[in-house]
C-alpha positions as a printed Julia matrix, in Angstrom:
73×3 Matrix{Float64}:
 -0.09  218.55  78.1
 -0.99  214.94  78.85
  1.86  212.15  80.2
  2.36  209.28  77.85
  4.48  205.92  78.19
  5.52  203.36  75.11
  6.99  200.41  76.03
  9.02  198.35  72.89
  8.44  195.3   71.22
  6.04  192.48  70.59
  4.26  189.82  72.38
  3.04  186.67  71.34
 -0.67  187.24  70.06
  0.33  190.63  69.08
 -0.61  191.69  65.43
  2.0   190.5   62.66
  4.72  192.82  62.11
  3.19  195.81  59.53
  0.34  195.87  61.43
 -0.44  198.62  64.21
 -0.15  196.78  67.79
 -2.56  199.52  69.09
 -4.65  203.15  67.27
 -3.31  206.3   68.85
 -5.49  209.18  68.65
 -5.64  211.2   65.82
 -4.67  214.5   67.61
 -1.59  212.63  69.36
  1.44  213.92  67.78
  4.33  211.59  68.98
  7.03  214.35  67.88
  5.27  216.89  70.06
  5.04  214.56  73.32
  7.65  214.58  75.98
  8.18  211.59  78.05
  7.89  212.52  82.15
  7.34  216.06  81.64
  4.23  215.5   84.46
  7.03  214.54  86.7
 10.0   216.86  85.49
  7.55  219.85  85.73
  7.97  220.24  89.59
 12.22  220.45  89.4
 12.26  222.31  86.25
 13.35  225.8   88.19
 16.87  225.43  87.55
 15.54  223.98  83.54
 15.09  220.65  81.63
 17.32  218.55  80.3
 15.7   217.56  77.39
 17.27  213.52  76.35
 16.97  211.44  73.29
 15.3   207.94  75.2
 13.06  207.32  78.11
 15.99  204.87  79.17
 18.34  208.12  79.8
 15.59  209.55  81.81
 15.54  206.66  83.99
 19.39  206.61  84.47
 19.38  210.22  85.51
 16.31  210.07  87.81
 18.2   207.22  89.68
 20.97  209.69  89.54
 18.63  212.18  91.69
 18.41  214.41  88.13
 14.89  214.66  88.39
 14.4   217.86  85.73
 14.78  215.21  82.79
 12.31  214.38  79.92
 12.79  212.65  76.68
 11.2   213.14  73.09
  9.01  210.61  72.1
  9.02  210.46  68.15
């Protein structure tokens, strides 16, 4: 399983809206991915907790909940 990051919105110089900002790969299945699951791994003995953004994982890290990961499509 590989880590992968998004980050939202658009910048200026960015490609109008419609228009892909960047190509993913074509065996990259966003549904499939799970956001800090390289980092969650480690603490996962008692679990994951398993969140719908990558906002709530950074709310609960800071909460020392460190066996968090998000979905990603």
């Amino acid at each position: 399983m590989r880590a992968a990051g998004h980050t939202p919105g658009r910048w200026p110089g960015d490609p109008p809206e419609g228009k892909p900002k960047y190509k993913l790969p074509a065996n990259f299945h966003k549904s499939l991915a799970l956001y800090n699951v390289h980092r969650a791994r480690e603490y996962a003995t008692e679990g994951l907790i398993v969140v719908e953004s990558y906002f709530s994982v950074f709310e609960l890290w800071q909460k020392n909940r460190k066996n968090v990961v998000a979905v990603m499509g």
